[in-house]
C-alpha positions in Angstrom: -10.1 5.5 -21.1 -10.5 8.1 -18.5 -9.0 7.3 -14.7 -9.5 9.0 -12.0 -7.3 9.1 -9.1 -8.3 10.5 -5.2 -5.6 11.3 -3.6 -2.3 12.3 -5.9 0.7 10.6 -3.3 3.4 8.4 -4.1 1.1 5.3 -4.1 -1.6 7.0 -7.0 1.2 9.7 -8.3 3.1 5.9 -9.4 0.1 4.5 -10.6 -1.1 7.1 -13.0 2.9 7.2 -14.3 3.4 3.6 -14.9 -0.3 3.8 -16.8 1.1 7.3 -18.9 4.1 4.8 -19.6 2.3 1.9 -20.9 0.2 4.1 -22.7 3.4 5.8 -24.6 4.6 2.4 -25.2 1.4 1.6 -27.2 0.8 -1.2 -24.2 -2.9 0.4 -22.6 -6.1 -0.9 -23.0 -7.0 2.2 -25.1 -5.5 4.2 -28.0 -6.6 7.2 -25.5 -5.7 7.9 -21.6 -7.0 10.7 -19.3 -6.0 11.1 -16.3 -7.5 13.0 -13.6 -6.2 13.7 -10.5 -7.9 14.9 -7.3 -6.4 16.4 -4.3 -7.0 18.9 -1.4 -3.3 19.8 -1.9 -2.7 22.6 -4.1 0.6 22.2 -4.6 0.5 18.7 -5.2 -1.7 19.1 -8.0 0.5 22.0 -9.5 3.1 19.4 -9.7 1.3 17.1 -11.2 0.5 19.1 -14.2 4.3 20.1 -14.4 5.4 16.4 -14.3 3.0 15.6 -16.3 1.5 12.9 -14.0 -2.4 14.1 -14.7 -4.0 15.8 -17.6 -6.7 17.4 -15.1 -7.3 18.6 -11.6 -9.3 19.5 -9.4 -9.6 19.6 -5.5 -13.5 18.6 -5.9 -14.3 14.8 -5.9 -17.8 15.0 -7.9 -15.7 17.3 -10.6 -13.4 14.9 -10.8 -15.2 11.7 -11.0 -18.2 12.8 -13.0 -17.3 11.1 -16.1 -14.5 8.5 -15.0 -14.5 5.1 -16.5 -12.5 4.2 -13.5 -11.8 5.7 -10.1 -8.7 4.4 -7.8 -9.1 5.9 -4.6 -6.1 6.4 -2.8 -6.6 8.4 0.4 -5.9 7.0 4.1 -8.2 4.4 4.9 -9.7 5.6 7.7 -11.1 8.5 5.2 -12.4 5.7 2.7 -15.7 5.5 3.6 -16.5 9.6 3.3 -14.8 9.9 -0.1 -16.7 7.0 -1.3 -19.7 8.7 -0.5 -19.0 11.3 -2.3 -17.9 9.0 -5.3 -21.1 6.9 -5.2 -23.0 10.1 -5.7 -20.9 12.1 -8.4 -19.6 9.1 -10.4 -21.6 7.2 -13.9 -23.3 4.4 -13.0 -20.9 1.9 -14.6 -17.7 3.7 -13.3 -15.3 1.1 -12.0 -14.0 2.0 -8.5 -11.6 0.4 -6.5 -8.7 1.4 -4.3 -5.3 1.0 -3.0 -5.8 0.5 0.7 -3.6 -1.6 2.7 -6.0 -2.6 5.0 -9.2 -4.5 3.3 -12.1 -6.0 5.6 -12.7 -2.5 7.9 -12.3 -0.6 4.4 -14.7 -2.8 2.7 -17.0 -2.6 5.9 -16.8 1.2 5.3 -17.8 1.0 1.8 -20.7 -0.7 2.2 -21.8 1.6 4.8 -21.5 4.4 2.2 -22.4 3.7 -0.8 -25.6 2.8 -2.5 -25.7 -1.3 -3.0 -25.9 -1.2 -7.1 -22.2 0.5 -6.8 -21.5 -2.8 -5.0 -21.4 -4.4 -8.4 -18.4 -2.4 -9.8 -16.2 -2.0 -6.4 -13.2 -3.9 -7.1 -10.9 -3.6 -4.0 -6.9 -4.0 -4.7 -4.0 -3.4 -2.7 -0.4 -3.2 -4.6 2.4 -3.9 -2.1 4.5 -1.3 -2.4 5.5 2.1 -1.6 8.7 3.8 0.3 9.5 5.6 3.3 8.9 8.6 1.8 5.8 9.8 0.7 4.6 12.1 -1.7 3.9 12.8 -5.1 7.8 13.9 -5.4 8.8 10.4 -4.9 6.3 8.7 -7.4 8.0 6.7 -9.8 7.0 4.8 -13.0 8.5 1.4 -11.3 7.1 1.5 -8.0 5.4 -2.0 -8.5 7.6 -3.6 -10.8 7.8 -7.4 -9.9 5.7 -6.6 -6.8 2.1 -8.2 -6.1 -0.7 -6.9 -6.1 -3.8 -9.0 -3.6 -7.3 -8.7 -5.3 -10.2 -9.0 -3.2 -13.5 -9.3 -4.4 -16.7 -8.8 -3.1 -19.5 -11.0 -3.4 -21.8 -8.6 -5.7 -18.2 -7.7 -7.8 -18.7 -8.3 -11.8 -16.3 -10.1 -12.8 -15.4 -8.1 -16.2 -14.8 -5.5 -13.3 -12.4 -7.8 -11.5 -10.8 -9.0 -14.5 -10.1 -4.8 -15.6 -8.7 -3.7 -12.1 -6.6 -6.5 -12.3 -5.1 -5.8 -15.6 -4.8 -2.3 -15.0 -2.2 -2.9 -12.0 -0.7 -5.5 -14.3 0.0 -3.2 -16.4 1.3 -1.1 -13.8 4.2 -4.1 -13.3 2.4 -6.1 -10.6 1.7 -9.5 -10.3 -1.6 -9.9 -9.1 -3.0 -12.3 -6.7 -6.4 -12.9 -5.4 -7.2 -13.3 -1.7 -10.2 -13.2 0.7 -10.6 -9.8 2.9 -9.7 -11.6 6.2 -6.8 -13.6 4.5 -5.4 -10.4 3.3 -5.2 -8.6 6.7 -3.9 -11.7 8.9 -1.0 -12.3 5.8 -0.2 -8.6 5.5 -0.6 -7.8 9.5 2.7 -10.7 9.5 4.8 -9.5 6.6 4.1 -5.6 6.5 2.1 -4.6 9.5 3.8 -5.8 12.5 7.3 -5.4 10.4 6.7 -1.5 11.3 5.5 -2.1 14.6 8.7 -3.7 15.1 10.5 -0.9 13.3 8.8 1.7 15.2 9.7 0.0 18.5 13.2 -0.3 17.8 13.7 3.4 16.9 12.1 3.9 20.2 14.3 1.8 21.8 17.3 3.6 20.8 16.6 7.1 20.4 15.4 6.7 24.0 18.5 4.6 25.8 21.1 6.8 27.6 23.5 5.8 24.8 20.9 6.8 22.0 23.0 10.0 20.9 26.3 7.6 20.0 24.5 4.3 19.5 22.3 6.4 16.4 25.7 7.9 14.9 27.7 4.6 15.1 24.9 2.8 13.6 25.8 1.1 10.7 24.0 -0.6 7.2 22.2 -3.7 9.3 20.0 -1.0 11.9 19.6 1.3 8.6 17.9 -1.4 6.6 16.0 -3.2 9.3 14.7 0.2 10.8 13.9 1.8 7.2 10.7 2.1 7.4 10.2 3.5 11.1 10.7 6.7 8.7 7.6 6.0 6.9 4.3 8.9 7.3 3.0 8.4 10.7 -0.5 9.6 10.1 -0.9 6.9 7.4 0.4 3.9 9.8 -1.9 4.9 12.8 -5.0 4.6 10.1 -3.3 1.4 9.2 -3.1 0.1 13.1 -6.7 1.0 13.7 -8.0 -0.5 10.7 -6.2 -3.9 10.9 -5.8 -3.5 15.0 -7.1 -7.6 15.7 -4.8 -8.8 13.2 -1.7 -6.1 14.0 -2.2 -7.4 17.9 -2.6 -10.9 16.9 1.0 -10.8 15.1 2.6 -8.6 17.8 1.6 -11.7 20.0 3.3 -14.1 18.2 6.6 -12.2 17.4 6.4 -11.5 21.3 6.5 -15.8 21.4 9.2 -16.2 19.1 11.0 -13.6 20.5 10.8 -14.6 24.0 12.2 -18.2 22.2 15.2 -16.5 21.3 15.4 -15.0 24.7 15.5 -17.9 26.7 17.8 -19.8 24.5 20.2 -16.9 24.7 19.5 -16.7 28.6 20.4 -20.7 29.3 23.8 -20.0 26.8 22.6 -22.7 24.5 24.6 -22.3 21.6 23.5 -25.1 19.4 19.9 -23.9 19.9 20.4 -20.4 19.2 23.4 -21.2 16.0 20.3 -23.8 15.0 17.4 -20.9 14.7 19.9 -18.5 13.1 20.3 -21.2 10.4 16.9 -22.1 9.9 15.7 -18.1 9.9 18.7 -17.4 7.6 17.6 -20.0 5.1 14.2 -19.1 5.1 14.7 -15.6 4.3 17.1 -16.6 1.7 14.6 -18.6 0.0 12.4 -15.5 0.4 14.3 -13.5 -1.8 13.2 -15.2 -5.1 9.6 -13.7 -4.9 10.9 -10.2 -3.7 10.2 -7.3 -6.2 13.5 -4.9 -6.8 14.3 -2.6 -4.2 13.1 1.0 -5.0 15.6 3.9 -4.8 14.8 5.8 -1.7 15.5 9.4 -3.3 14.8 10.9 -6.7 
């Protein structure tokens, strides 16, 4: 089998070495696995011939693609709908393409605004839920999406055999995969990943900005570490995010704003029983949570 991969970073830099692993372990679909990797970044695919991550490279996309049995694309995903283009055109007609972004109804929208309809056929859009705060091909790793899911979301026109490969290819990747519609996608991940960072971001701001922010961030200890962790995540990827999913992103700001204010008024009017009550209740949920979490990824190599 030979995979392309558009866009070499920590999300397709993981991908193409839990698929090398699986492959060593006699566990692929094939007895064979190419991989290819494409990226505008010299260095980055320098390193991926060192590490071994990619048995070809090139920085062109029609190079790279033209004889791919499958393409993941995984480049911002406000650039989705160029490189597709460029895929539609350079790629075998039966090449099965899908990609990694996080945000799925303005990326599909994109799609089908650039490529030719018959490629509709073997689009299989899939987002793994994962990654790190760091990005970059350095900080790929082989278990990136061990126990995490993986939300499949299939287009109308989408051959099912297609489906049915994608899917097993990110299973054997370590996810557990999931299938969802477009728009149930980006509301659920706008709540649970989306507006998480917003949050994040806001309460970095919040400190680094308060007349105590130079001995508030050195006294900080292990709870403002872990719930501001990803407020270090790569800003140019998270603005693409918050235009691409900005109804659902607002949407979810609104109704942390209304739980939030909740807390706030309870805490205002000193009423201790309500305040110790939605501690409890919060607490529990999160604790029942914690069964369907996948294991937390080192943050360095």
């Amino acid at each position: 089998m030979r995979i392309t991969i558009i866009g070499l970073g920590l999300i397709g830099g993981s991908a193409a070495l839990a698929w090398k692993e699986a492959s060593k372990e006699g566990r692929f679909l094939s007895s064979e696995l190419t991989i290819t990797a494409v990226d505008t970044n010299s260095e980055t695919l320098d390193l991926a011939l060192e590490l071994g991550i990619a048995d070809r490279v090139t920085s062109l996309i029609a190079e790279g693609v033209a004889d791919a049995d499958v393409v993941l694309v995984a480049v911002p995903v406000l650039a989705m709908g160029p490189v597709m283009r460029e895929v539609d055109a350079a790629a075998p007609v039966n090449a099965v393409v899908t990609d990694a972004g996080s945000v799925r109804s303005s990326v599909i929208t994109a799609v089908r605004l650039n490529v030719r309809h018959e490629r509709l056929r073997h689009y299989v859009p899939l987002h793994p839920i994962a990654g790190a705060e760091k990005a970059g091909l350095r900080y790929a790793t082989a278990t990136l999406y061990t126990g995490a899911t993986g939300v499949v979301t299939p287009l109308p026109e989408s051959d099912l055999e297609d489906v049915a490969l994608v899917a097993k290819l990110w299973t054997l990747a370590g996810l557990k995969v999931v299938e969802m519609t477009p728009e149930e996608h980006d509301r659920v991940y706008a709540m649970v990943s989306h507006v998480p960072h917003m949050i994040a971001f806001a309460l970095m701001q919040m400190a680094s900005q308060s007349p105590e922010s130079e001995t508030a961030l050195a006294a900080a200890g292990g709870g403002f570490r872990d719930t501001t962790r990803v407020a270090a995540a790569d800003a140019r990827m998270w603005a693409d995010i918050t235009r691409g999913n900005r109804q659902a992103i607002l949407d979810g700001i609104s109704r942390f704003e209304a739980a939030l204010t909740h807390l706030k008024g309870m805490v205002a009017a000193d009423d201790y029983e309500g305040y110790y009550n939605y501690f409890e209740r919060t607490a529990n949920a999160r604790r029942k949570m914690t069964q369907h979490l996948p294991p937390v990824q080192p943050t360095t190599k």
